[in-house]
C-alpha positions as CSV (number, residue, x, y, z in Angstrom):
1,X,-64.6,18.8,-10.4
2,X,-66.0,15.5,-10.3
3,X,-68.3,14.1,-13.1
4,X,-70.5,11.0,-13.1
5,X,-67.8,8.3,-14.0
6,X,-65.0,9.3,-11.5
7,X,-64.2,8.1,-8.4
8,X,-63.0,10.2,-5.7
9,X,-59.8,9.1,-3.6
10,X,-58.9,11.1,-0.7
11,X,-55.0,10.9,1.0
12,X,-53.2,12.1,3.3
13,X,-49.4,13.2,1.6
14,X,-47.2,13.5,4.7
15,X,-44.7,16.4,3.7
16,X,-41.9,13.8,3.6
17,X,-43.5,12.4,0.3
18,X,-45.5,15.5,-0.8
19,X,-42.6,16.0,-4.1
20,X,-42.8,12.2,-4.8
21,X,-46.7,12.1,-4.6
22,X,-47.6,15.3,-6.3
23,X,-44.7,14.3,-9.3
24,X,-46.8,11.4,-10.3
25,X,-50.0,13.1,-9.8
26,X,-48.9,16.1,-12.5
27,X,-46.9,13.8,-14.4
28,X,-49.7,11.4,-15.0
29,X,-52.1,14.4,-15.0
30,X,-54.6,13.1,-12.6
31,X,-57.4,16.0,-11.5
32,X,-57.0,16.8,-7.9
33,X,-57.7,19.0,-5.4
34,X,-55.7,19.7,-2.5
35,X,-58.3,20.4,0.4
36,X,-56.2,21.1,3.0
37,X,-52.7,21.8,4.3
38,X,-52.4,20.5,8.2
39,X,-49.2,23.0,9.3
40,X,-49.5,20.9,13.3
41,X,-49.2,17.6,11.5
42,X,-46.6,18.8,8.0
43,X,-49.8,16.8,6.0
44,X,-51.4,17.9,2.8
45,X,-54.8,16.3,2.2
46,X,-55.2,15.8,-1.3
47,X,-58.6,14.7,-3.3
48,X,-57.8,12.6,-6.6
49,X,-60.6,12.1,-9.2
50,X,-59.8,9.4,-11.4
51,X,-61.8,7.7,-14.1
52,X,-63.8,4.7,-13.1
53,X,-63.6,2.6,-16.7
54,X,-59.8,3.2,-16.9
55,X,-57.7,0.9,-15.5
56,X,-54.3,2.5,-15.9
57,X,-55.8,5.5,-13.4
58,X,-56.9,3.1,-11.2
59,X,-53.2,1.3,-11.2
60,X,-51.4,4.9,-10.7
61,X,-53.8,5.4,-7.6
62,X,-52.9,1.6,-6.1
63,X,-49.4,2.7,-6.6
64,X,-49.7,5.9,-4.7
65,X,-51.3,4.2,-2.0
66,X,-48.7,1.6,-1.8
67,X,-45.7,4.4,-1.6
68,X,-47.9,5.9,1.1
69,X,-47.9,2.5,3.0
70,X,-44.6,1.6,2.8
71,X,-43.5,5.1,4.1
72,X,-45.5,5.0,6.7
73,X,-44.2,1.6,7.7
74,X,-40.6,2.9,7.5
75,X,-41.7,6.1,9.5
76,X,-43.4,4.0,12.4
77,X,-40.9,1.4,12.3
78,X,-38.2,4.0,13.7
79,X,-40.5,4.6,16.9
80,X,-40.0,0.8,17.7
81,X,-38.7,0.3,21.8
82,X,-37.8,-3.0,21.3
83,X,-36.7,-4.8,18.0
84,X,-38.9,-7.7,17.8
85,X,-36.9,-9.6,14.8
86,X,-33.9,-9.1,16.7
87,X,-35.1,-11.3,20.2
């Protein structure tokens, strides 16, 4: 699926985020791939192609990675044992 002026972005959708993720890739019909589903871990692993010379692609893919970041900061900040802004 992937041609001489895309790029190839691989992620990892936790299944927490999977409707939010794959809603923006249909909606902005980016190609994809989804490579594997990790049942032990509730992950899908997608592949996103996205074109190279256009920038608004390359914006929807910054913004993906972003909502993936912040969720994982708000999933990992729940394990916390001590509450460090708090002391």
């Amino acid at each position: 699926m992937r041609t001489k002026n895309t790029d190839q972005e691989v992620i990892k959708v936790p299944l927490d985020m999977a409707m939010d993720i794959t809603a923006i890739i249909v909606k902005e019909r980016l190609k994809h791939d989804i490579i594997q589903v990790v049942e032990s871990r509730s992950l899908i692993v997608i592949a996103l192609y996205f074109d190279k010379g256009f920038t608004k692609q390359q914006s929807i893919m910054q913004n993906i990675k972003s909502l993936l970041d912040e969720y994982d900061e708000f999933r990992w900040s729940q394990n916390e044992q001590l509450n460090w802004r708090e002391s």
